[in-house]
N, CA, C and O atoms as a DFTB+ gen file, in Angstrom:
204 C
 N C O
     1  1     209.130    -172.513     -17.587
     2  2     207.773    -172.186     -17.977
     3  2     206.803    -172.912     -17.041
     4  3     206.898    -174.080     -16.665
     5  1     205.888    -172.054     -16.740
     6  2     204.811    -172.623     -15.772
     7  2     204.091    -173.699     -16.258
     8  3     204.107    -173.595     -17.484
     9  1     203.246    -175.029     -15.804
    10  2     202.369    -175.870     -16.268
    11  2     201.110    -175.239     -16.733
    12  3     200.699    -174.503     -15.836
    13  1     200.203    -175.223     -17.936
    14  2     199.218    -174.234     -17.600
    15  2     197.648    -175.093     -16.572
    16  3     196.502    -174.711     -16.807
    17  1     197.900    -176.071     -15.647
    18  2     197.415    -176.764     -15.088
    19  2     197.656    -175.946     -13.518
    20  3     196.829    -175.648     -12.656
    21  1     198.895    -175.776     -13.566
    22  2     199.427    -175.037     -12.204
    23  2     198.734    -173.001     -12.324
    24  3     198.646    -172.345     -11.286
    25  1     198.525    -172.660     -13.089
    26  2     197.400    -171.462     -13.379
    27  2     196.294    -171.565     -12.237
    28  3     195.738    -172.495     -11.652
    29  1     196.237    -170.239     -12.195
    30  2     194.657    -170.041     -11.725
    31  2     193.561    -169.762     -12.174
    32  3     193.413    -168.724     -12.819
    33  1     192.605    -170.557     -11.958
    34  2     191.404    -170.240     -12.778
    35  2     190.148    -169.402     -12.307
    36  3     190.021    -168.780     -11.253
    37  1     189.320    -169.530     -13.271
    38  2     188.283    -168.990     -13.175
    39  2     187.040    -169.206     -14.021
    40  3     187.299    -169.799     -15.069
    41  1     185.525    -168.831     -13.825
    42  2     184.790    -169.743     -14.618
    43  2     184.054    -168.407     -15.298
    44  3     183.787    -167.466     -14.550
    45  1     183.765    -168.336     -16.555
    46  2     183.427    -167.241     -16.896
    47  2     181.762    -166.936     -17.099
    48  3     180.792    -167.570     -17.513
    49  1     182.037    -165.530     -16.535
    50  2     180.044    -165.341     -16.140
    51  2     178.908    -165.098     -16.623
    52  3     177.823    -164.786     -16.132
    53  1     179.556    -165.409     -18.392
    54  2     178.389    -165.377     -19.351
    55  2     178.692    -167.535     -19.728
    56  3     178.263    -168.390     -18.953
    57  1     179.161    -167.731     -20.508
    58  2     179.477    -169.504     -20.475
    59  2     179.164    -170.243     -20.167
    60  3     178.376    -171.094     -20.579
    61  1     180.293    -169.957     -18.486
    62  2     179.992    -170.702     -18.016
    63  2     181.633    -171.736     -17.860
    64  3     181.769    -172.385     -16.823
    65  1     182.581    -171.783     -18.771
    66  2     183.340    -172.772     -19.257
    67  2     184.689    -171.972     -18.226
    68  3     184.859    -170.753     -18.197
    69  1     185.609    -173.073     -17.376
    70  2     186.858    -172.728     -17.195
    71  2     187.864    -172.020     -17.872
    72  3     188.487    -172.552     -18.791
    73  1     188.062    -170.973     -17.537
    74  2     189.658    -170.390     -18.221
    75  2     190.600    -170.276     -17.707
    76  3     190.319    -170.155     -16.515
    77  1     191.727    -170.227     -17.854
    78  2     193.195    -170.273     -17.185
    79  2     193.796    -168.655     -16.994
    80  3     193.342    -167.911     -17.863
    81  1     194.518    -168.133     -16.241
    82  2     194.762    -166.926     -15.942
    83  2     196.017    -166.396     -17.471
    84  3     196.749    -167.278     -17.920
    85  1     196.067    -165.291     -17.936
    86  2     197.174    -165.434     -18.981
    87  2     197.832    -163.912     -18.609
    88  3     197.323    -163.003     -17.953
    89  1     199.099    -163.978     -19.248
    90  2     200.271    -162.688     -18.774
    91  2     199.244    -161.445     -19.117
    92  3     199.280    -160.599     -18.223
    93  1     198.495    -161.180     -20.005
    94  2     198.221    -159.946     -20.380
    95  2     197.142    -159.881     -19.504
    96  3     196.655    -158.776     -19.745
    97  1     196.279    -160.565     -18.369
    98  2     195.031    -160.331     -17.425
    99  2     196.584    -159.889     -15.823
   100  3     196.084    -159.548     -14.752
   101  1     197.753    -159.933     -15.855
   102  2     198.635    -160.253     -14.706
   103  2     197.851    -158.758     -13.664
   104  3     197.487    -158.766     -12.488
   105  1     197.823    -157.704     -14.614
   106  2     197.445    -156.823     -13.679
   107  2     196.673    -156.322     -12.984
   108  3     196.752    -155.578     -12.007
   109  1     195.367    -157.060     -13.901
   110  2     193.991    -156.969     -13.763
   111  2     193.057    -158.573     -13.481
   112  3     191.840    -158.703     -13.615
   113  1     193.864    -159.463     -13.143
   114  2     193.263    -160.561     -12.615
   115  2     192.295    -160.711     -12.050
   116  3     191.518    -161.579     -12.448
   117  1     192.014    -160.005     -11.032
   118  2     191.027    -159.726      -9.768
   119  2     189.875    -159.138     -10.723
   120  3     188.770    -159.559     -10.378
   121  1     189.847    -158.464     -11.593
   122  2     188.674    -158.405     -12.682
   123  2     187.931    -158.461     -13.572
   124  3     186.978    -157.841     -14.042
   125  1     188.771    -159.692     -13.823
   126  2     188.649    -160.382     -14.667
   127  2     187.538    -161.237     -14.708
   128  3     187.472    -162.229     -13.982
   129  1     186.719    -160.946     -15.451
   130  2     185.132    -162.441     -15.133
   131  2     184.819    -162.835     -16.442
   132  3     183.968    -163.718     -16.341
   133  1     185.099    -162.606     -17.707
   134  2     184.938    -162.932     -18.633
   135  2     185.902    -164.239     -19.818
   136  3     186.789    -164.343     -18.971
   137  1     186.133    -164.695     -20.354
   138  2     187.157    -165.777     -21.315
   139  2     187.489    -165.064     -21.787
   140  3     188.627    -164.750     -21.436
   141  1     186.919    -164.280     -22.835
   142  2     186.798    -163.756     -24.038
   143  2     186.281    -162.525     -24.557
   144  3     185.274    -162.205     -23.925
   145  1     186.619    -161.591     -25.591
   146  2     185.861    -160.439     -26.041
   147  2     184.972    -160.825     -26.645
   148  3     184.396    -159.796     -26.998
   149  1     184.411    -161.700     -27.045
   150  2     183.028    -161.953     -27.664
   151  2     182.242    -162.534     -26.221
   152  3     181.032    -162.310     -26.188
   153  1     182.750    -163.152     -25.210
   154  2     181.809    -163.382     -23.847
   155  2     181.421    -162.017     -23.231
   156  3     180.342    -161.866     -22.658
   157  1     182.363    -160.996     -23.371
   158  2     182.230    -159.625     -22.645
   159  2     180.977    -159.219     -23.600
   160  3     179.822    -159.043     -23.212
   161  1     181.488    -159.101     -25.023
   162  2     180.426    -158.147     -25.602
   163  2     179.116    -158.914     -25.879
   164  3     178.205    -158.176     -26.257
   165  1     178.732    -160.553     -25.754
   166  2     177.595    -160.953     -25.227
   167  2     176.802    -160.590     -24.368
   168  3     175.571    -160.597     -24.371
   169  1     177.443    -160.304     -23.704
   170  2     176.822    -159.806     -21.918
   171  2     176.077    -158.673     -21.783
   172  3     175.045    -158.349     -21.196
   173  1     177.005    -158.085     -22.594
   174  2     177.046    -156.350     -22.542
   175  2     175.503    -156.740     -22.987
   176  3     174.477    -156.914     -22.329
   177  1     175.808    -156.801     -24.449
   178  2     174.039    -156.641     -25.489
   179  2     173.051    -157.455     -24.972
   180  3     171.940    -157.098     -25.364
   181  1     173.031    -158.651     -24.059
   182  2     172.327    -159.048     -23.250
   183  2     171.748    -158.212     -22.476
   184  3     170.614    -157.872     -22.812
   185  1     172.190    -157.768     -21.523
   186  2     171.970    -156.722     -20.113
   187  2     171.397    -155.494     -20.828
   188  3     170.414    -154.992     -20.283
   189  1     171.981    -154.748     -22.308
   190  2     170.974    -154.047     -23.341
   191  2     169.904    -154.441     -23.262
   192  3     169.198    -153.888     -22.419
   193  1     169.268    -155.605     -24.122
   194  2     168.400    -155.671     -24.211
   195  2     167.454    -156.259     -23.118
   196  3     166.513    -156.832     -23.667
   197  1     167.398    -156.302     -22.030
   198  2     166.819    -156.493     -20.747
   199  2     166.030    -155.269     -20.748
   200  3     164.808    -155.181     -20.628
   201  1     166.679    -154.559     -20.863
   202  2     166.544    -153.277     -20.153
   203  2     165.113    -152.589     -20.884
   204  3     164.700    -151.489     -20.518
């Protein structure tokens, strides 16, 4: 089993806070910019209400 220290990270673009890469992002890594489904759907209704 991998260290989850030895992971790759990334910092997420609503947060702000480090996250670690996990098996279910393996395929989609590279598009990954978010932690979480509540950081995604922050964003989303953010960028809504901008508008």
């Amino acid at each position: 089993m991998t260290k989850k220290f030895r992971l790759p990270h990334k910092i997420c673009t609503n947060c702000g806070l480090s996250f670690a890469w996990r098996k279910k992002w393996s395929r989609c890594w590279d598009e990954v910019t978010h932690c979480s489904k509540r950081c995604k759907s922050e964003a989303k209704s953010a960028r809504l209400q901008n508008h």
